[in-house]
C-alpha positions as CSV (number, residue, x, y, z in Angstrom):
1,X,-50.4,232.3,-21.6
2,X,-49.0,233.9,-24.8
3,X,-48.2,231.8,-27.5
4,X,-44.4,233.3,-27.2
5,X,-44.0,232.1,-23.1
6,X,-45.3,228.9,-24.2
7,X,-42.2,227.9,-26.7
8,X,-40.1,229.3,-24.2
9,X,-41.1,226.7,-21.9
10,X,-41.2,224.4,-23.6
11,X,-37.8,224.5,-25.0
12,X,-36.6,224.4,-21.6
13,X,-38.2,222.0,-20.7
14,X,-36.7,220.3,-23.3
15,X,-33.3,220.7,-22.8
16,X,-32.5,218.8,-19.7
17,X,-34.7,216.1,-21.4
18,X,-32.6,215.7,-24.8
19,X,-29.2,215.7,-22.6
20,X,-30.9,212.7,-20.2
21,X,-31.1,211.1,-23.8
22,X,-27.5,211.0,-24.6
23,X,-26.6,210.4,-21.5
24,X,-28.2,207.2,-21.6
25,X,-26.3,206.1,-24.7
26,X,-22.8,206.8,-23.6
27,X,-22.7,203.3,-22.3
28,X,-18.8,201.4,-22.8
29,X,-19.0,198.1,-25.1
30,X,-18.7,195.7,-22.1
31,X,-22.3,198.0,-20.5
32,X,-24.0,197.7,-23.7
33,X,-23.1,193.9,-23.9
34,X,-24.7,194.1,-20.4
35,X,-27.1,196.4,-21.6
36,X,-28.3,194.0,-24.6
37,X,-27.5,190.6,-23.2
38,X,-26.0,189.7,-26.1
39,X,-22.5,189.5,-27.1
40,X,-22.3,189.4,-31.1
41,X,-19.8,187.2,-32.3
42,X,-18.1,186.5,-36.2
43,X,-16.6,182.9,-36.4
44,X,-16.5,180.3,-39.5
45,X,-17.7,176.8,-39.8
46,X,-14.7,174.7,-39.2
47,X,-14.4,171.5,-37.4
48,X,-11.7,173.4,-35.3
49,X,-13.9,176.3,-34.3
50,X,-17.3,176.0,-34.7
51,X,-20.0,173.5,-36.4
52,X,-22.9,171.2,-36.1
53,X,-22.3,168.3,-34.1
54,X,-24.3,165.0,-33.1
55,X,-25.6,167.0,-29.7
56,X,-26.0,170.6,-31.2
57,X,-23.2,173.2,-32.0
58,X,-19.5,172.4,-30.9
59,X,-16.0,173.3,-31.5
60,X,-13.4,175.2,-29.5
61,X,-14.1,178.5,-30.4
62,X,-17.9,177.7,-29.7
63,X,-16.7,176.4,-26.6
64,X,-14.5,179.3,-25.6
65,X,-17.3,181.9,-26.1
66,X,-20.0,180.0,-24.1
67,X,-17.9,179.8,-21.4
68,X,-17.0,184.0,-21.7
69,X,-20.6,184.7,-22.5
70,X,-21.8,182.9,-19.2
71,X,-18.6,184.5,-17.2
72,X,-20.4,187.8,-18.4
73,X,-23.9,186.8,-17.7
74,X,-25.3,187.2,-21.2
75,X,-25.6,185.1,-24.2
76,X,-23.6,184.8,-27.1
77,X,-24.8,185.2,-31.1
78,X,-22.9,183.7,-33.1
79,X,-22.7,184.6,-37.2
80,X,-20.6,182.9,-39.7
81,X,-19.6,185.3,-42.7
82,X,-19.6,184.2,-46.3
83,X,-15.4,184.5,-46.5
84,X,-12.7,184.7,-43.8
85,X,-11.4,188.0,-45.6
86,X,-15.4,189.2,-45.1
87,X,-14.9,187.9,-41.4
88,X,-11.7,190.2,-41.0
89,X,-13.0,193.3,-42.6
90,X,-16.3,192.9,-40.3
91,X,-14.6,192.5,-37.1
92,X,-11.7,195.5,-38.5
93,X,-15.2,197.8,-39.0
94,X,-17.1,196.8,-35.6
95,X,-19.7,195.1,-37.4
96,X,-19.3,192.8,-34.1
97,X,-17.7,192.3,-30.5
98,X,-15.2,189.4,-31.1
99,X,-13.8,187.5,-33.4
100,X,-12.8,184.2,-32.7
101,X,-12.0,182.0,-35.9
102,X,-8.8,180.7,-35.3
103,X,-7.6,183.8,-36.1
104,X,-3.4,184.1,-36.4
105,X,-1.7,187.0,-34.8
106,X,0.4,188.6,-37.8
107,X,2.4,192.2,-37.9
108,X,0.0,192.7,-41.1
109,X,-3.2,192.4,-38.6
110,X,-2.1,193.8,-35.6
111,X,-1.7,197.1,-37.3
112,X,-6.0,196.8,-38.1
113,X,-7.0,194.4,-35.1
114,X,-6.7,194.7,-31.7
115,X,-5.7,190.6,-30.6
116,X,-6.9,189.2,-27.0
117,X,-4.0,187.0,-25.4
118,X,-3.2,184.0,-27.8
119,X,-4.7,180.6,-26.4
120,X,-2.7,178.5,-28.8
121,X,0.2,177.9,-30.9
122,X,0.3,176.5,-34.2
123,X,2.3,176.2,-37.6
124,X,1.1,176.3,-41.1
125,X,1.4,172.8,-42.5
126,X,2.2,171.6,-46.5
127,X,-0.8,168.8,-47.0
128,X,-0.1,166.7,-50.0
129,X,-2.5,163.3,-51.1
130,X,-0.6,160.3,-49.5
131,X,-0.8,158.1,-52.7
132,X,1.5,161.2,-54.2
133,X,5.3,161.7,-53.4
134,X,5.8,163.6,-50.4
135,X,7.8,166.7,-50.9
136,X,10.6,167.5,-48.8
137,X,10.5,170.9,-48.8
138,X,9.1,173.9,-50.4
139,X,11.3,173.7,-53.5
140,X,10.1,170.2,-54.5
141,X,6.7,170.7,-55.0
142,X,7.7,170.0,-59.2
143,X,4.7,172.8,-60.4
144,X,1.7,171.2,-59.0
145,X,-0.6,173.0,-58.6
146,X,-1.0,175.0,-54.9
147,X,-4.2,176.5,-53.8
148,X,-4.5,178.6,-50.5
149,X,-7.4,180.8,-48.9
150,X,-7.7,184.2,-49.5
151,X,-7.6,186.2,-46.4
152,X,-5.4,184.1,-44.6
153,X,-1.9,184.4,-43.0
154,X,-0.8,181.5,-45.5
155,X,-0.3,184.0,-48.5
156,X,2.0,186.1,-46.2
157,X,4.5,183.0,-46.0
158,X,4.5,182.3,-49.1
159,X,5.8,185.1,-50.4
160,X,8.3,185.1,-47.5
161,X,9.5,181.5,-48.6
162,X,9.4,182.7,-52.8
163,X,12.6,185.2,-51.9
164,X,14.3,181.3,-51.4
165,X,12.1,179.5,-53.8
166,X,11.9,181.9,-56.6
167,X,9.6,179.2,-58.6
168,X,7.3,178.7,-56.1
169,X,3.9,179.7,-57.2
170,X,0.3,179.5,-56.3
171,X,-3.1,180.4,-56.5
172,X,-5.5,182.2,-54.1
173,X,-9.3,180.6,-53.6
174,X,-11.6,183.2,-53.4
175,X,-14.7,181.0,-53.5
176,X,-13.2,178.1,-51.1
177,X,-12.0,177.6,-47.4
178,X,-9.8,175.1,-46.1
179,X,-11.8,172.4,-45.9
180,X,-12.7,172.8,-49.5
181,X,-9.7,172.7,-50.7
182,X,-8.3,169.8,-48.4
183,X,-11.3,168.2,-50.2
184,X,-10.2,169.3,-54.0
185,X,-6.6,167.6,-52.3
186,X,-8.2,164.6,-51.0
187,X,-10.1,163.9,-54.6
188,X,-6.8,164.7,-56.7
189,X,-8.1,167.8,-58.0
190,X,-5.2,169.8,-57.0
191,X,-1.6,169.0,-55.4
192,X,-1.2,171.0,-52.2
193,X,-2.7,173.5,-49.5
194,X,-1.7,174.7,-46.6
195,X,-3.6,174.4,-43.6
196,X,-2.6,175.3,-39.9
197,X,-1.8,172.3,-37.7
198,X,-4.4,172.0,-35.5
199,X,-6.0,172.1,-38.7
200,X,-4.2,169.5,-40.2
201,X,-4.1,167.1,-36.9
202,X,-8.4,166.3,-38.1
203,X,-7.8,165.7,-41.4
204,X,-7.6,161.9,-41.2
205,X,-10.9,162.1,-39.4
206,X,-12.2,163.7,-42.8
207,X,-9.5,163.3,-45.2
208,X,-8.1,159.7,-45.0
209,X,-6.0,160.0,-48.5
210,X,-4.4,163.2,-46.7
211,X,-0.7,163.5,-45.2
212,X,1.4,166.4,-43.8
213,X,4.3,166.8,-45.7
214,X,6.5,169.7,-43.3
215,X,6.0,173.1,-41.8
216,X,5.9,176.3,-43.3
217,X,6.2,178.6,-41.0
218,X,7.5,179.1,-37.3
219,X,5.0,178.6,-34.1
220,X,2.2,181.2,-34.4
221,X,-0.3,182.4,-32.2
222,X,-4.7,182.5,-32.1
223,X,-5.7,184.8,-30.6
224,X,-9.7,186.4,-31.0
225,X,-9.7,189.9,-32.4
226,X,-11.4,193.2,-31.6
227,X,-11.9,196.6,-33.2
228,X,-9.4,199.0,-32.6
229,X,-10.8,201.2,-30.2
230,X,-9.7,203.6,-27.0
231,X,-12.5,201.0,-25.1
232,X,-10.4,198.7,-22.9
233,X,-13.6,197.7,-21.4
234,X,-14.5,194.6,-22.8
235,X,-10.5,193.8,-23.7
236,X,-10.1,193.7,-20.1
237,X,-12.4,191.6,-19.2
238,X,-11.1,189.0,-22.2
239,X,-7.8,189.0,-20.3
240,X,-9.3,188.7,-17.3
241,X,-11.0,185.6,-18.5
242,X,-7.8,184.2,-20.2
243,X,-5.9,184.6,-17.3
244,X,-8.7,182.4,-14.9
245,X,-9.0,179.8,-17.6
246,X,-5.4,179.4,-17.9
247,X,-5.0,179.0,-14.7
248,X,-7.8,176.7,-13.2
249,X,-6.5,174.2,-16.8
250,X,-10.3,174.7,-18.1
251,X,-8.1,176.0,-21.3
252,X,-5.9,172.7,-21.5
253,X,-9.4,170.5,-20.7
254,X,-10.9,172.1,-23.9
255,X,-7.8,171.4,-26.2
256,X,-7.4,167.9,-24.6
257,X,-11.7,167.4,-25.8
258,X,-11.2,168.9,-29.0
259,X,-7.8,167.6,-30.4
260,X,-6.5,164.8,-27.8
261,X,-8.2,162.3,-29.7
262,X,-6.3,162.9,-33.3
263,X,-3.5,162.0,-31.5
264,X,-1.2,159.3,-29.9
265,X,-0.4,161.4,-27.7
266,X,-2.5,164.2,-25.9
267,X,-2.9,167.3,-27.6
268,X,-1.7,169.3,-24.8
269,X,1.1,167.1,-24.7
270,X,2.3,167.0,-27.8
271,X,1.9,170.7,-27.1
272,X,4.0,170.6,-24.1
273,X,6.6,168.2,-26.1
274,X,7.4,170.7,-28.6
275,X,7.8,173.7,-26.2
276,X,10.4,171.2,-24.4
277,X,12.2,170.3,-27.3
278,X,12.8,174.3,-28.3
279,X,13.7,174.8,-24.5
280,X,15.5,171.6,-23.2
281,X,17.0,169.6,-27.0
282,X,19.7,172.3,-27.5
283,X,21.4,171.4,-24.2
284,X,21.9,168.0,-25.0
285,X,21.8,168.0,-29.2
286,X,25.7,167.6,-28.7
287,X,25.3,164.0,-27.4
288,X,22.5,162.9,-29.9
289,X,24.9,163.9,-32.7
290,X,27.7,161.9,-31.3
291,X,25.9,158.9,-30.7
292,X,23.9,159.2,-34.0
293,X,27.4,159.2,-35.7
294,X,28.8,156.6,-33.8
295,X,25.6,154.1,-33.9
296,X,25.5,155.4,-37.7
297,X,22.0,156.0,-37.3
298,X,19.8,158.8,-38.2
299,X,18.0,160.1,-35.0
């Protein structure tokens, strides 16, 4: 056979061989989770997402992804990222599959993230040292000094609340999360931070010189985050999820385990309380007010 029939060949041969090849990559991200067994996940160390416990890792986020991990029959690898503002740009670039760090749904975000349905509410909280004067609201902070982490939502509300407290200032941590700089709080070594409340509800656990002084911001939503992407695949199956542990109260059994015990009253409770007061107080605020001024009393 000539040299010249031989290349023909074997080109041809080639051909259907090369397009098998990338046919075998064109796999969706929830078949190459399949594919892998692994679903690659960014999160921080934070008592209210993921860290070393007595027993092994623990924390709701931790939580939240075994459970989706085994609902998808793979394993989950977790990997903690040396900033929360590296954790956003990772997850923003699909350096991973999820996110899930207690992340806070914001317009600013949803324009680079794509947010799974929120599984809890929360405010961001003023924490002051409770030997200190507790402020009463954002204008009486009297120039101490107010640290914050960069990356996070917090910075966002701060400038919202400077157009009303045109001397408000503070400073952004680059080096620090929140539970540094509840610590620099705790030891006196700044005035204030801002943490988010289910944040702030652990902080006596750690903090004991800690106090909450008043919201910040209206009830916000965490949510995990994905890459923007035109891959529904595994965002389905997220919501899909959601929606079962919603619904069977597995959701409400984790937040119960993870904050219930910071609290007089349950977490999902005092959860459930504050939706009720939004929903059910303005109907009857009339009568409070009356009996409050009658009683002279401040209710």
């Amino acid at each position: 056979m000539s040299i010249f029939k031989r290349l023909i060949i074997g080109i041809t041969l080639a051909v259907p061989l090369s397009t098998c090849t990338v046919t075998s990559f064109s796999h969706n991200q929830l078949e190459r989770i399949h594919r892998t067994g692994t679903l690659h996940v960014l999160t921080r160390s934070d008592p209210t997402t993921y860290y070393q416990g007595p027993d092994g890792f623990t924390g709701l986020e931790y939580d939240l992804i075994q459970l989706f991990a085994a609902h998808l029959g793979v394993k989950a690898e977790f990997e903690v990222p040396g900033s929360f503002k590296e954790l956003l740009a990772k997850i923003q670039s699909g350096k991973a599959d999820i996110a899930a760090a207690g992340i806070t749904i914001t317009n600013e975000r949803t324009s680079k993230l794509r947010f799974a349905p929120a599984y809890h509410e929360i405010t961001e909280q003023l924490i002051y040292r409770s030997d200190h004067r507790k402020p009463q609201d954002i204008n009486s902070l009297d120039n101490g000094i107010l640290e914050i982490v960069a990356g996070t939502s917090h910075a966002g509300t701060l400038a919202a609340l400077k157009k009303e407290a045109p001397e408000l200032t503070w400073g952004i941590n680059k080096d620090l999360d929140t539970n540094g700089l509840l610590y620099l709080v705790n030891e006196g070594l700044i005035d204030y931070t801002i943490a988010d409340s289910n944040q702030a509800i652990l902080i006596k656990q750690f903090y004991p010189k800690l106090n909450i002084a008043f919201d910040i911001s209206d009830p916000r939503q965490l949510a995990w985050a994905l890459p923007i992407s035109g891959d529904d695949s595994l965002y389905n199956e997220i919501v899909s999820f959601f929606t079962e542990i919603k619904h069977n109260k597995t959701l409400d059994q984790l937040l119960e385990k993870h904050y219930g015990h910071a609290s007089s009253l349950s977490y999902v409770s005092n959860c459930k309380f504050r939706e009720h007061q939004k929903s059910r107080l303005p109907s009857y605020q009339k009568y409070f007010d009356t009996a409050a001024s009658e009683l002279n009393i401040d209710w």
